[in-house]
N, C-alpha and C positions, 0 to 999 in steps of 0.2 A: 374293192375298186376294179381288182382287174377282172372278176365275173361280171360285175356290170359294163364293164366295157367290152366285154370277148362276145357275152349275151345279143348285145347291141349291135356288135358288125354283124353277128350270124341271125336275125331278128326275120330279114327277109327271107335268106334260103329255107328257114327252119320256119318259115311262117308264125312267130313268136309276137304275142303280143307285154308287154314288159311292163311293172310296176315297181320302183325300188321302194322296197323298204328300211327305215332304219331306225333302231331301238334304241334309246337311252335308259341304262339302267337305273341311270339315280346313281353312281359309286365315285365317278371324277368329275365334280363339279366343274373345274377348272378346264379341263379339258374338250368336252362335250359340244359345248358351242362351237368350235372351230371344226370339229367333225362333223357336227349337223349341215356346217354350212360347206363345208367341203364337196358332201356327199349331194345334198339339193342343186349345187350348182353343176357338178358332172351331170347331174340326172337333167338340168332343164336343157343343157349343151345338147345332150342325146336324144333330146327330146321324149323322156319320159316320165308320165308321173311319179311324183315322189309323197309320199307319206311319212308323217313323223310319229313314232308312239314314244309313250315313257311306261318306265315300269317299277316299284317300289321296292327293290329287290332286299335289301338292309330287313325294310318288317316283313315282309313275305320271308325270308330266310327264318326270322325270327318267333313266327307264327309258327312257323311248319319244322323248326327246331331239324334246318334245311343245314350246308354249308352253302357259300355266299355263293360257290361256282354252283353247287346242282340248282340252289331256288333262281339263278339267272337263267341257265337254261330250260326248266321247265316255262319261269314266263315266257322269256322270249321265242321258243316254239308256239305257247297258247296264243301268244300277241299276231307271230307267223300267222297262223292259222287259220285265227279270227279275221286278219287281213284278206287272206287267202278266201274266206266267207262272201266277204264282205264285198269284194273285187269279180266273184266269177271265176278267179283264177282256180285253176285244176292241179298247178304243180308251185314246190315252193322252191327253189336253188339257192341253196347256201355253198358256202365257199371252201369248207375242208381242204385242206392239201393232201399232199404222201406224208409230211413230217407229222400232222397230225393223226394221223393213221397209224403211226410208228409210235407216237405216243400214248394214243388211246389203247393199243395193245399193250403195252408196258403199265400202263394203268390196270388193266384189267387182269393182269395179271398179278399184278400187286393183290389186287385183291381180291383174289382168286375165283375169278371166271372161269366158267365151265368153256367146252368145247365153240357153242352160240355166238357168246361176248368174244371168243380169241379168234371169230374170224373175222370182228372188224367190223368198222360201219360200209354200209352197202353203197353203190352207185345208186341205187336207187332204191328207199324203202317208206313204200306206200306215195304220198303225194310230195316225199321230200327226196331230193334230186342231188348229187352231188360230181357236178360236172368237172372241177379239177381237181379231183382223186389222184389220178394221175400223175400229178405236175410236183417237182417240192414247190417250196414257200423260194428259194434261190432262182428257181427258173420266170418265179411271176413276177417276183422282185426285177429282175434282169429284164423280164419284158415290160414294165410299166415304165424303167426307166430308158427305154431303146425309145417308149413312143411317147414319151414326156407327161404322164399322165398322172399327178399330183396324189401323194395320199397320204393318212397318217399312221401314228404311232398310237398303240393303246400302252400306256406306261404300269397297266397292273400287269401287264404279260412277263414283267421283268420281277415282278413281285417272289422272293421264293417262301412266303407264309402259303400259299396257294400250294397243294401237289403239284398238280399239272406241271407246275411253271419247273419244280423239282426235277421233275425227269429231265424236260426238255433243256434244262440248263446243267448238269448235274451229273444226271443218271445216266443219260443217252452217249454226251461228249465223255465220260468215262471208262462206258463198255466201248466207246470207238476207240479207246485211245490206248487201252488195257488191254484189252480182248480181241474185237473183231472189227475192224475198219468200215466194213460192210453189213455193218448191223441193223441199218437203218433197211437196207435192202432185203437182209434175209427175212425183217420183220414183214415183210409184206408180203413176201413169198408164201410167208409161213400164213397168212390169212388171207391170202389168195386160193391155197389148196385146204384150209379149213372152210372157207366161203362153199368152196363146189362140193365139201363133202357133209356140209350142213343144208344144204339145197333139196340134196336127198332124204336129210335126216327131218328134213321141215313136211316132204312130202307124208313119208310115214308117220308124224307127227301129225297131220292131219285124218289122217284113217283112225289112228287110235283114239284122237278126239271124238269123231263121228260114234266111236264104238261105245266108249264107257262116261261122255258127258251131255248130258240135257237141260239144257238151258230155254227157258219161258220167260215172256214176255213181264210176268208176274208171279212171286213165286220165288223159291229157294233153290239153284243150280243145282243139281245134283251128280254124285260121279259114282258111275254103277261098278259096285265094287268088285263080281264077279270076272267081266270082262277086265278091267284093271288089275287084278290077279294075275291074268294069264300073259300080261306086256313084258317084254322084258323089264330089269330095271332102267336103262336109261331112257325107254319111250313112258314109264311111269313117271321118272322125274319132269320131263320135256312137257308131260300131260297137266302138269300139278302149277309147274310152272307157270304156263299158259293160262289157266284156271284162275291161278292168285293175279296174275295182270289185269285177266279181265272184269274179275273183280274189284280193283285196285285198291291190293294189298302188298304187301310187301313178298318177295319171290326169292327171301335169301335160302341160301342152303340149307341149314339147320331148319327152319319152316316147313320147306321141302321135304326134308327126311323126316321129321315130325308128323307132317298130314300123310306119305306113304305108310309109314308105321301104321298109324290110324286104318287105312284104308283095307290095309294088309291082315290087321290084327286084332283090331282096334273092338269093344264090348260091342252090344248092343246096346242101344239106349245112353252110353256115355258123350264126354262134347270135348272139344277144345277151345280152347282163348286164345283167339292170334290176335295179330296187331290190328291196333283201329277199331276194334268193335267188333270183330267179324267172328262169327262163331261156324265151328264146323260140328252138325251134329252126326252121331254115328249110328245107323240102322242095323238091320239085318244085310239088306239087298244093297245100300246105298250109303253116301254120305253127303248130308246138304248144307249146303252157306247160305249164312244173311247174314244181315245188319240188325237184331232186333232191337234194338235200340238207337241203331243213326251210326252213321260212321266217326264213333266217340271211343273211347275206352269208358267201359261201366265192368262191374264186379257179379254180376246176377247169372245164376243158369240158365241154360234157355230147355232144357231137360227137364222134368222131372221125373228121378225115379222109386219108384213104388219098392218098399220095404226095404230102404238102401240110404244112407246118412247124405246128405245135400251136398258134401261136398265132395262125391265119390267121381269121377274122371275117369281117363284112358288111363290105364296103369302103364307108367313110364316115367323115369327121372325125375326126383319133385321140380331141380332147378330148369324142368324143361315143359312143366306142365302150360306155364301160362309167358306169353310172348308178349315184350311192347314194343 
């Protein structure tokens, strides 16, 4: 509420034209109505359209063998998006604060995030916007309530079966209270000066992509192993990374160091089995991904090799040969 209202006074100077959107997950029956209409009526005040989606988050989590938090944000970015399509619109503004910035770092740290993830989500990346980064959650609180500007409560934030909610109620009020009073603050420092020095690390990350990946419109991506030999290791990892996203596969660490091995060391003519179906085959000069079977899990080589038992692979860890 209070992005859509900050958005709205600065609408003229910033020459903005504004569409509120608002998603319902499907998760609090009981609650949803009151915040649809909340939200519609600030938006007709300001006079802007307002849009309402829903989203099945429950069987989408349950399809995609998701937790209930990742399968709500991935719909409701695709929902964003698709809005954003559909509108003309060129940018999306979602509402983050500093305390969620603070948390998303303690998040990702938890689950150990490389250098990338610990420095935090960006003020801006790509058509998605995050204009009170800045601000905690106390300061917007404080101003909604100076200019009298109605809003609600989401009662799953209070939930602690969730992580997120873990830290934020738990983990964070602990390290203030034990440790460092100012912890909310150093966190941000600490991904303010990982932000500028991942900035750099994206630009070289772009060269070494240029160098050893070629990608076709049709066809099996390829990553030339020669030049990937010569990267350091962490613009090998950054490269690999990168690779499996855009493929959309999964980007964990162990996969990572499993496809570098390969890349590094890896037979001729051997393959590997990563998540989703996706096979990396291993050349002399190269190594290529597809799908040949669909973005499914199946059991079948995509290799054959001549005068060598079918189920011959990269020699490496059995428990590491095949990924789900």
């Amino acid at each position: 509420m209070a992005l859509l209202h900050l958005l709205a006074a600065a609408r003229q100077s910033l020459r903005l034209e504004l569409i509120a959107v608002w998603v319902d997950h499907g998760l609090r029956p009981l609650e949803t109505p009151q915040e649809r209409e909340t939200v519609a009526a600030a938006a007709k005040k300001l006079d802007i359209p307002f849009l309402f989606r829903q989203a099945a988050v429950a069987a989408y989590a349950t399809e995609q063998r998701l937790s209930i938090e990742h399968a709500a944000r991935e719909l409701r970015y695709a929902i964003l998006r698709e809005a954003a399509r559909s509108c003309g619109a060129v940018l999306i503004a979602v509402g983050h604060t500093a305390d969620d910035q603070a948390e998303e770092l303690l998040l990702r740290l938890l689950r150990g995030s490389g250098r990338k993830g610990l420095a935090g989500m960006s003020m801006r990346n790509g058509e998605i916007i995050r204009p009170l980064l800045r601000f905690s959650k106390q300061e917007l609180l404080d101003w909604l309530e100076q200019h009298g500007i109605a809003f609600c409560y989401d009662s799953s934030n209070s939930e602690r079966k969730f992580l997120r909610n873990r830290v934020r109620h738990e983990l964070l009020p602990f390290l203030e209270e034990r440790f460092e009073p100012g912890i909310r603050n150093a966190l941000l420092k600490t991904a303010d000066s990982l932000a500028a020095d991942e900035d750099l690390l994206e630009e070289l990350t772009d060269k070494a992509w240029n160098e050893t990946v070629r990608e076709k419109d049709s066809g099996p991506m390829k990553l030339l192993r020669q030049p990937f030999r010569s990267l350091r290791p962490t613009l090998q990892r950054r490269v690999l990374e990168r690779l499996l996203w855009r493929l959309g596969s999964r980007a964990d660490y162990e996969q990572i160091l499993l496809l570098a091995e390969a890349a590094l060391q890896g037979r001729n003519r051997s393959e590997l089995h990563l998540s989703g179906g996706l096979r990396a085959g291993i050349f002399a000069d190269s190594v290529e991904f597809s799908y040949p079977a669909g973005r499914r899990a199946w059991r079948g080589r995509l290799l054959p090799v001549p005068n060598q038992a079918p189920s011959a692979t990269l020699p490496a860890p059995a428990p590491r040969q095949k990924l789900s």
